[in-house]
N, C-alpha and C positions, 0 to 999 in steps of 0.2 A: 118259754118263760115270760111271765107278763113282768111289766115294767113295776116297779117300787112305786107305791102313794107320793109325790112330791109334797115338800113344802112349801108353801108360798110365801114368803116373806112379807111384810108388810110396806114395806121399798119397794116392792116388785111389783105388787099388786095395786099400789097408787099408780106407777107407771104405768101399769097394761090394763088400767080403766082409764084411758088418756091424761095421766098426769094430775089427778084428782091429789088433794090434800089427806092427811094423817085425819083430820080435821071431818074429812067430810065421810071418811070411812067410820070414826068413831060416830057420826050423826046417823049414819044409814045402819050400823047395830044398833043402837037407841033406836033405832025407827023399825026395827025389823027387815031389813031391804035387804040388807049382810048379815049371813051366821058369825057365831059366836068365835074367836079364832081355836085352832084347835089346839094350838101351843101360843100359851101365853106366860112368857119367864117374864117379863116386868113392861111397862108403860111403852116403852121402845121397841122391844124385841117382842114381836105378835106374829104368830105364822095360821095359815089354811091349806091342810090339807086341799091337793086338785079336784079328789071325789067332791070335799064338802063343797066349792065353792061351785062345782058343774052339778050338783043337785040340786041347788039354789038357785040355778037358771044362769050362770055366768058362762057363756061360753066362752073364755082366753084362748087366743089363738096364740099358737106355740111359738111362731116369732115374736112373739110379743112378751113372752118371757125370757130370762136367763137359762140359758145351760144350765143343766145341772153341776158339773164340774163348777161353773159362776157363784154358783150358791152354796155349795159346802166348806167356804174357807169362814173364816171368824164372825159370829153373825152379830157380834155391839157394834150398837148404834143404828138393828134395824127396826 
């Protein structure tokens, strides 16, 4: 059985690009450098699928994210 497509949260994915800003993630969509997110419910809560963001050349290494358990409780204010 293969693993489920993760989300990446937009909190999560600042931190596992060493701590980069909200800021600098919306500059590099604008610039094409980050795809588009694949869930996007409002300004705050912005997620990427793992496929989209390892197609794109990002390779996150796995401690470098959250558990999955980590990221399926209440996702305002990511």
């Amino acid at each position: 059985m293969t693993e489920p497509d993760r989300i990446i949260w937009r909190k999560d994915l600042c931190a596992a690009l060493g701590g980069v800003t909200s800021e600098t993630l919306r500059r590099w969509m604008k610039d094409d450098k980050l795809p588009k997110p694949d869930v996007d419910l409002s300004a705050r809560t912005r997620g990427w699928k793992l496929s989209t963001l390892r197609k794109a050349g990002l390779s996150l290494v796995a401690t470098s994210l959250p558990s999955p358990a980590a990221s399926s409780g209440a996702q305002a204010g990511r």
